[in-house]
C-alpha positions in Angstrom: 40.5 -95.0 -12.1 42.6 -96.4 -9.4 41.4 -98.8 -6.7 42.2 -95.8 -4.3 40.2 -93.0 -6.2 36.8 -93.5 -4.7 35.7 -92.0 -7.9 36.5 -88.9 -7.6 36.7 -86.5 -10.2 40.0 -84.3 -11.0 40.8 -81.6 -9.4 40.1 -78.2 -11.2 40.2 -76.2 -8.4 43.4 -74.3 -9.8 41.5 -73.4 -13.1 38.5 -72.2 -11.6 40.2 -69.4 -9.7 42.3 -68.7 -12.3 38.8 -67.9 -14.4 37.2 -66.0 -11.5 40.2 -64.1 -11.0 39.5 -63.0 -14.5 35.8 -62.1 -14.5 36.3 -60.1 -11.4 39.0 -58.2 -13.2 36.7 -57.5 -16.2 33.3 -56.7 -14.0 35.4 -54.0 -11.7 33.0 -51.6 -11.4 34.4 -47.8 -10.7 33.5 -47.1 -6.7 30.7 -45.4 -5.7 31.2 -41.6 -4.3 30.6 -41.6 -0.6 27.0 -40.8 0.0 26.7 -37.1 0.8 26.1 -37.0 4.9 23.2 -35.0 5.6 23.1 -32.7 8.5 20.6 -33.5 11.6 19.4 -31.3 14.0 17.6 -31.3 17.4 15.0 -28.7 17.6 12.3 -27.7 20.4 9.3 -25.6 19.6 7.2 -23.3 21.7 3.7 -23.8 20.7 0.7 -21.1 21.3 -0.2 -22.8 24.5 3.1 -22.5 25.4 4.1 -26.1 25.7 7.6 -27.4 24.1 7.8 -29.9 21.2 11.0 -31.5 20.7 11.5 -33.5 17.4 14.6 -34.0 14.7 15.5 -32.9 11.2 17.5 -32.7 8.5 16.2 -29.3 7.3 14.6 -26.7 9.7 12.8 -24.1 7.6 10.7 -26.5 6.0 10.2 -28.5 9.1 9.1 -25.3 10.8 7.0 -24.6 7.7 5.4 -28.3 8.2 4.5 -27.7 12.1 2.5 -24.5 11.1 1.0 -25.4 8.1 -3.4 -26.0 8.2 -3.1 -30.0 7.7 0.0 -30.6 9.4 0.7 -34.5 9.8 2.3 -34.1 13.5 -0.9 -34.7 15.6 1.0 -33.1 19.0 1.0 -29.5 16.9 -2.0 -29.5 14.7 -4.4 -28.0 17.5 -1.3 -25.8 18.8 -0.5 -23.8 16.1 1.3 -21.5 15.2 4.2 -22.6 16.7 8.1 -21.0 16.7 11.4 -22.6 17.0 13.1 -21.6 20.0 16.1 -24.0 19.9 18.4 -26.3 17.8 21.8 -27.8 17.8 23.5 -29.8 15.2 23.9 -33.8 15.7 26.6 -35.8 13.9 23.9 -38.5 12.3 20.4 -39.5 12.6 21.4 -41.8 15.1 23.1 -38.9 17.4 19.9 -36.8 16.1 17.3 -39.6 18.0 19.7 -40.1 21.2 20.0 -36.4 22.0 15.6 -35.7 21.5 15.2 -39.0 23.7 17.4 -37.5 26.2 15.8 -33.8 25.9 12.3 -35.5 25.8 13.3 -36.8 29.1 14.0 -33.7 30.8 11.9 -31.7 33.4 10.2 -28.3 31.4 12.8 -26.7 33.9 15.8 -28.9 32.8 14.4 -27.5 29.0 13.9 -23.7 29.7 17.5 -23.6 31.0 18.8 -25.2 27.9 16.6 -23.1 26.0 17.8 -20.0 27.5 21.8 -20.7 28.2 22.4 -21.7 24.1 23.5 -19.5 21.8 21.3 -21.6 18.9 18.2 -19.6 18.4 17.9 -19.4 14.3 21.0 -18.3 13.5 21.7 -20.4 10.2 20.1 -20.1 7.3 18.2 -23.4 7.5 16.1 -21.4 10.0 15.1 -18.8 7.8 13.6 -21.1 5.0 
C-alpha cells in the first residue's frame, strides 16, 4: 500500500454488480396475475320495526342470508329480524364501498327514503337472489 491509500481495500464495486445483475436474471420469477377485483356494494335494509340498516358487501345474497339468520353476528339486526333489502348500488372498491355507507349513514331517514324510492336498484342482479 501507498502512503496515500489509507488502507483501503480495492474496489470491487464493478464485479459485484456484474454478479447481481446475474442472480436477478436467474431468480426472475414469472409476474403474478392481477388479483381478481371483487365487486362492493352499498346496501340498506328495512328491518321488522321498520328502521333502516345501512352496511357494505362484496356478496348480497348471503349477506342478506347472514342478517336474517337465528345467531346472526350483527347486533343492530339480531332482535329486528327478519329483515329485507330494499336498496343497493355498486361501489368501485372497498374503499368507495366505506365512503358512500359513511355518507348514507349520515343522512336524515328522509334524505334515505328518497334515495330509497327514486333508484332503480331494488334486487335486480342475481347477487340478490342468493
Amino acid at each position: 500500500m501507498g502512503p496515500f491509500s489509507r488502507g483501503r481495500r480495492p474496489r470491487t464495486f464493478t464485479i459485484y454488480r456484474v454478479n447481481l445483475q446475474r442472480k436477478e436474471r436467474e431468480n426472475v420469477q414469472p409476474m403474478k396475475p392481477a388479483k381478481e377485483t371483487k365487486n362492493w356494494y352499498v346496501y340498506i335494509l328495512r328491518c321488522c320495526d321498520d328502521t333502516l340498516y345501512t352496511g357494505i358487501t362484496t356478496h348480497l345474497g348471503r349477506r342478506l342470508a347472514e342478517h336474517n339468520s337465528p345467531g346472526s353476528e350483527t347486533r343492530y339486526t339480531r332482535s329486528r329480524q327478519p329483515v329485507e333489502m330494499v336498496y343497493y348500488e355498486n361501489a368501485a372498491n372497498r374503499s368507495e364501498a366505506g365512503k358512500r355507507e359513511y355518507r348514507i349513514k349520515k343522512m336524515a331517514r328522509r334524505e334515505k327514503e328518497m334515495l330509497i324510492s327514486s333508484e332503480s336498484h331494488h334486487l335486480e342482479g342475481p347477487e340478490a337472489q342468493q
